[in-house]
C-alpha positions as CSV (number, residue, x, y, z in Angstrom):
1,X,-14.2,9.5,-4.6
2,X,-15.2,5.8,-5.6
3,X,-15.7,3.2,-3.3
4,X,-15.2,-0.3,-3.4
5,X,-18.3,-1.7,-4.1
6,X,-17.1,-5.4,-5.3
7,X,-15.5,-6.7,-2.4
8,X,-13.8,-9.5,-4.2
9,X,-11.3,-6.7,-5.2
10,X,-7.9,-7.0,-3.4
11,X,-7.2,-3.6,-3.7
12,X,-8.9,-0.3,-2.3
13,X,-9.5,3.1,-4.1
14,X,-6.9,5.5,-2.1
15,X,-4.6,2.8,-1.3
16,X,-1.0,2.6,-2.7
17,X,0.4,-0.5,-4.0
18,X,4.1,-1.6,-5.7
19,X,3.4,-3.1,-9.3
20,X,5.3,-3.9,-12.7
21,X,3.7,-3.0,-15.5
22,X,2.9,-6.5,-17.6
23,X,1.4,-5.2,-20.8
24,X,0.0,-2.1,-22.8
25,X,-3.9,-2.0,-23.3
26,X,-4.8,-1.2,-26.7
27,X,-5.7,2.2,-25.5
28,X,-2.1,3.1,-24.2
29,X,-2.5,2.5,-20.8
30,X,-0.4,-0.2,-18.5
31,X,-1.3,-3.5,-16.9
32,X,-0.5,-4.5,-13.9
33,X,-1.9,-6.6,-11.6
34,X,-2.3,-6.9,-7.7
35,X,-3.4,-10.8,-6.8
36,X,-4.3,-11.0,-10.5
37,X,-6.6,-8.4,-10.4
38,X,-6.3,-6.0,-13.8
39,X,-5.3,-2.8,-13.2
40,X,-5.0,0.0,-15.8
41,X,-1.6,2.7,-15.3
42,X,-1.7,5.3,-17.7
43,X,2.0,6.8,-18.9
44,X,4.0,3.6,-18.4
45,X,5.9,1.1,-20.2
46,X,6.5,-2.5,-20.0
47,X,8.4,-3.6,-17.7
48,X,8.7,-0.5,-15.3
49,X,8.4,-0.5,-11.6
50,X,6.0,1.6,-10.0
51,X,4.2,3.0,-6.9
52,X,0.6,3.7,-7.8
53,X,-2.9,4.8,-6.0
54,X,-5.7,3.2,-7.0
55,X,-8.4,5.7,-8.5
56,X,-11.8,3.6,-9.1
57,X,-12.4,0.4,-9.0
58,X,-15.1,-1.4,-11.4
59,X,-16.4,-5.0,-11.0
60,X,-13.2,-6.3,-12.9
61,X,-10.4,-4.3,-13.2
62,X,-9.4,-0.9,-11.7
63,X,-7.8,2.3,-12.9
64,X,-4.6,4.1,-10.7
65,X,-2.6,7.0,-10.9
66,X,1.6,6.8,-11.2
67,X,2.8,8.1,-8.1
68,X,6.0,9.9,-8.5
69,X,8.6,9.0,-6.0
C-alpha cells in the first residue's frame, strides 16, 4: 500500500470519494477530479457518476479503483 507522501494532495490512498468522470486520458482511463486534483478511473465514461478508492497517489495526480455499488 502507497502512502501519501505529498501532502498537498486532498485525497488519501484507501479513502473513498464521489466523483464524475470529466474526460478520457489518452490511455483510456477517466478524469476526475477531487479539489482539482487529477485523478485517473480506469473503465469509465464521460459523464458517469462514481464511488471510487483511491489506489496511489503520485506528486500530481492519483490513480483509484471504481467501486461497485
Amino acid at each position: 500500500m502507497y502512502k501519501n507522501l505529498d501532502r498537498s494532495s486532498p485525497v488519501e490512498v484507501g479513502e473513498t470519494y464521489e466523483v464524475t468522470i470529466e474526460d478520457i486520458a489518452k490511455e483510456g482511463d477517466g478524469i476526475a477530479r477531487v479539489k482539482g486534483f487529477v485523478i485517473f478511473v480506469p473503465n469509465t465514461v464521460v459523464g458517469e457518476d462514481v464511488s471510487i478508492k483511491i489506489s496511489k497517489i503520485m506528486r500530481n495526480f492519483a490513480f483509484a479503483e471504481k467501486v461497485e455499488e
